[in-house]
C-alpha positions, 0 to 999 in steps of 0.5 A, a space after each residue: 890393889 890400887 892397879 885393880 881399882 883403877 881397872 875397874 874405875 873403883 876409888 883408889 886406896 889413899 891411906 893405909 893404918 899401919 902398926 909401926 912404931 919405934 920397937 915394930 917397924 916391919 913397915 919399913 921393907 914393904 909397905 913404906 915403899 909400896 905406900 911411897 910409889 902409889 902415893 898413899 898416906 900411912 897413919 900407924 897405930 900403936 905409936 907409943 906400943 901399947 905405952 912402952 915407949 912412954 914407960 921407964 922401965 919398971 913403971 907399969 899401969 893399969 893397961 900394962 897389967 891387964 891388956 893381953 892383947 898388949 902382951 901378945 904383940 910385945 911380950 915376945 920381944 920385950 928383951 930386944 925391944 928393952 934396948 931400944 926403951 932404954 935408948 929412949 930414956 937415955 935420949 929423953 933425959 938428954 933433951 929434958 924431955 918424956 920419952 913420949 916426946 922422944 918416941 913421937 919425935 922419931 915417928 914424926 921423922 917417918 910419918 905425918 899422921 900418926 894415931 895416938 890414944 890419949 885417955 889423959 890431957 897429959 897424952 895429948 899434952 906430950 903428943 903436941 910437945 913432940 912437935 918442939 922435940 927435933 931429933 939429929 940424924 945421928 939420935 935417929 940411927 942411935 934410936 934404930 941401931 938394936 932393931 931387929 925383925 920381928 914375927 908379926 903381931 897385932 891385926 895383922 897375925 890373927 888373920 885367919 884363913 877360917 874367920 870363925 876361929 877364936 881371936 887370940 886377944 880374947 884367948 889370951 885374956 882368958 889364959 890369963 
């Protein structure tokens, strides 16, 4: 990419949206070094996955019941992924905190600018007061022990090779 813009003398690629969280971290094989290498800034989506690494098990909300494209990029996981969300919570009542602070902690150890939806004051409340929240090495690797490779999922899996094929949020929310 960046090779064929200096090339041509086309602006460089600086910044990469990624969708990386602490229960989708492919990033990790490629991009995180490629991004490294060519200097370039990556500010992940989905921070909190769609609220999983927010909710205790159990809880729901409005978005978990009704947001397919939520349940297309992590319901095919959700028994692994469950692993690491306990982990959360387990770390989050240790430090006395949310587990937004605890799964924001972490990202804050991999990235400098993570995208956080906030529809609530209390979003971005906790997304300030994972800045207070310092993680040991040893809660980093505790966090990131049960993780295992998953399929793609999120933009990057419905690219299509014949754009006019129907995206699978809008499928899935009418299989419903």
């Amino acid at each position: 990419m960046n090779a064929l813009a200096e090339k041509r003398e086309w602006a460089k690629f600086i910044s990469v949206q990624n969708h990386y969280n602490l229960i989708m971290r492919e990033e990790e094989r490629e991009m995180f070094p490629f991004c490294r290498e060519e200097n370039i800034a990556m500010t992940p989506y989905s921070a909190l996955a769609s609220g999983k690494l927010a909710k205790r098990p159990g809880e729901t909300s409005k978005r978990q019941q009704e947001d397919a494209f939520m349940h297309f990029k992590y319901d095919a996981t959700a028994e692994l992924d469950d692993r690491i969300v306990e982990r959360v919570v387990e770390l989050a009542d240790r430090y006395g905190v949310e587990m937004t602070q605890i799964s924001l902690a972490w990202l804050l150890t991999k990235v400098e600018a993570p995208i956080v939806g906030a529809t609530k004051l209390h979003h971005i409340e906790g997304a300030v007061k994972s800045l207070d929240v310092h993680l040991t090495p040893e809660d980093i690797r505790y966090l990131e022990e049960p993780y295992v490779p998953h399929r793609l999922s999120g933009v990057m899996a419905v690219n299509k090779p014949v754009m006019n094929q129907e995206p699978v949020w809008v499928s899935a929310s009418r299989n419903k």
